[in-house]
C-alpha distance (Angstrom), angle and dihedral (degrees) to the residues before:
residue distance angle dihedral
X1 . . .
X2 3.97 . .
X3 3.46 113.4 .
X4 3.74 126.7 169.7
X5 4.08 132.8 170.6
X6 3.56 136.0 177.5
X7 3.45 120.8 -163.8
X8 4.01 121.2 -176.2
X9 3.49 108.0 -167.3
X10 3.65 101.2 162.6
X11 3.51 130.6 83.2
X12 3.85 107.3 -156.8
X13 3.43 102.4 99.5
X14 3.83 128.0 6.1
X15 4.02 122.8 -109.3
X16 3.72 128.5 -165.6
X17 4.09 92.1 -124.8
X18 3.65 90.6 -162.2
X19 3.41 101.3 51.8
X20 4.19 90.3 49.3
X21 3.98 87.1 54.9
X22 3.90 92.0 51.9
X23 3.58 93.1 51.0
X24 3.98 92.0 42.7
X25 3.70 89.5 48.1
X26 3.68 93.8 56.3
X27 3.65 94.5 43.5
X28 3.89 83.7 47.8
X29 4.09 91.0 48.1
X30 4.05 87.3 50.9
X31 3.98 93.3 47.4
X32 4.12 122.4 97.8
X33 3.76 79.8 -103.0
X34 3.78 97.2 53.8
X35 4.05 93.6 133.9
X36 3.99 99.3 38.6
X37 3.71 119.4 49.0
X38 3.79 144.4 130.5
X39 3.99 108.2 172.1
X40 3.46 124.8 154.8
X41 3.92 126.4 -160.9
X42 3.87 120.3 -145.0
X43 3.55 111.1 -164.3
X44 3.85 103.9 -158.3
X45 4.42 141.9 169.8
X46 3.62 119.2 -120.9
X47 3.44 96.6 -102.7
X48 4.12 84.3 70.8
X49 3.69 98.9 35.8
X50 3.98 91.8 54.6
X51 4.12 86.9 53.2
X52 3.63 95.6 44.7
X53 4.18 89.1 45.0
X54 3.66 94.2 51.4
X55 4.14 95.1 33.4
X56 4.26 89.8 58.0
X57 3.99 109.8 8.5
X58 4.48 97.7 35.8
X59 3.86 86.5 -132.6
X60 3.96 110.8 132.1
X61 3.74 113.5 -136.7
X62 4.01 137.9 30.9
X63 3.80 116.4 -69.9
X64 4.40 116.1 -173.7
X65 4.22 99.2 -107.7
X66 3.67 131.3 22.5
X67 4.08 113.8 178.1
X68 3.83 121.6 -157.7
X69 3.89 116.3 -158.0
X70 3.69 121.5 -144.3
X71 3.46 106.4 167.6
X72 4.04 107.2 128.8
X73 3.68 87.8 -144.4
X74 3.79 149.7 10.2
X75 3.51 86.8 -125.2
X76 3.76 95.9 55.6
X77 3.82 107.6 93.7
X78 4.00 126.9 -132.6
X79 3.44 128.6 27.2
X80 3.47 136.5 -55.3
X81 4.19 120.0 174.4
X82 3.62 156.6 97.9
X83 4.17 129.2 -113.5
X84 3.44 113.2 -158.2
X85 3.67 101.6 -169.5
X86 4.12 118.8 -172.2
X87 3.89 105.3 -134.9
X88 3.73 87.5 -160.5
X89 3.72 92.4 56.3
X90 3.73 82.3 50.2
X91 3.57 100.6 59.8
X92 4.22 96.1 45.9
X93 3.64 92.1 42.1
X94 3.92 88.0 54.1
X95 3.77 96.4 47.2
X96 4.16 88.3 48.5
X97 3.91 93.1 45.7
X98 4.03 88.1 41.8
X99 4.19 85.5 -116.3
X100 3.74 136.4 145.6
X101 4.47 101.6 -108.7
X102 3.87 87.1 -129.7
X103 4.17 92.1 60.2
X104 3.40 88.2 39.9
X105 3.98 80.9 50.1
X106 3.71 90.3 45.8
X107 3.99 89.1 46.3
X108 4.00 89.9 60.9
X109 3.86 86.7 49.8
X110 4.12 84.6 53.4
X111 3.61 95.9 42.4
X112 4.24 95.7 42.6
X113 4.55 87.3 48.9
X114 3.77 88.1 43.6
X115 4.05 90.1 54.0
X116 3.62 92.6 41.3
X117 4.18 85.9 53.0
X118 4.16 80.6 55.3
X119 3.86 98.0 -90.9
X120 3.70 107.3 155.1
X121 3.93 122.1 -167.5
X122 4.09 97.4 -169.9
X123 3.60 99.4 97.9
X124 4.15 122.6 58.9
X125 3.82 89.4 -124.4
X126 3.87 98.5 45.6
X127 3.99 89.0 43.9
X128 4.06 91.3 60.3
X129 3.30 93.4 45.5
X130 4.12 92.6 40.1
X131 4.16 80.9 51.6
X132 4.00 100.2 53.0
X133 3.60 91.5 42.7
X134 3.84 82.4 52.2
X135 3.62 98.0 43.9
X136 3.67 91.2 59.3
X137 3.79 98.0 48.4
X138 3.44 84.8 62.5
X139 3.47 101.5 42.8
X140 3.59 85.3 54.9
X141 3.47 97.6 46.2
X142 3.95 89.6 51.6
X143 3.46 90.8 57.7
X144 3.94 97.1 50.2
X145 3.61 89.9 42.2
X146 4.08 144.2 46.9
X147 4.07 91.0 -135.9
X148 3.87 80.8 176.0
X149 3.75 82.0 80.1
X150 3.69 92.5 55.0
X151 3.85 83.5 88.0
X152 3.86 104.3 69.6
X153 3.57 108.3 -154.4
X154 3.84 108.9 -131.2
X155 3.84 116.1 -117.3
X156 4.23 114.9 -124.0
X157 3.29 97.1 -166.8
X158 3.93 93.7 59.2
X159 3.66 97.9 -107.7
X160 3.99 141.1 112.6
């Protein structure tokens, strides 16, 4: 089964929702997982993010990615999750790290496929290797895709 949905349910900046499932479904169709998955995306504000973080992890405050694991089993194979990914987060991470907020956007999608593949980023050693494996998703992803044009510009005049 292959299963992908993206979900923007903030309003603080405006994404081109099409664009973000075409470049998750081709990082999804280059995972371990590429022939079983059902992932879906929520693209959320702060506001959310800090609920949901506190609500299900007992951290206070908004953080950029939170991944949710659904597979049954280790021993099922594919994929089965949810990224909730705070746009907000996005957009100051971006301006500290001297990024575009849609590849930072498009990092979070990296970082929550590589945890559902069993990526862990708790330990120093795991982290580094967690980031490289990261940093070339992206990289690859950059080249197969304008992420520029993950921000759609909003029309004044009314039309698309």
């Amino acid at each position: 089964m292959r299963v992908l949905r993206v979900f923007n349910r903030q309003k603080s900046r405006s994404v081109n929702v099409a664009l973000l499932r075409q470049v998750a479904k081709h990082l999804l169709e280059k995972s371990r997982a590429r022939h079983d998955y059902e992932l879906a995306v929520h693209l959320i504000d702060a506001t959310e993010m800090a609920n949901i973080n506190e609500t299900f992890l007992g951290h206070s405050g908004s953080t950029d990615v939170i991944t949710f694991d659904h597979k049954e089993s280790a021993e099922n194979e594919g994929l089965r999750g949810e990224l909730f990914i705070s746009v907000d987060d996005a957009v100051t991470q971006a301006h500290e790290f001297k990024q575009t907020w849609p590849s930072e956007i498009v990092r979070y999608v990296a970082h929550g496929v590589l945890h559902l593949e069993g990526y862990d980023d708790l330990q120093p050693a795991a982290r580094r290797r967690m980031k490289r494996e990261e940093n070339k998703l992206v990289k690859d992803l950059s080249r197969q895709f304008d992420l520029g044009k993950l921000a759609r510009v909003k029309d004044v005049s009314g039309y698309k």
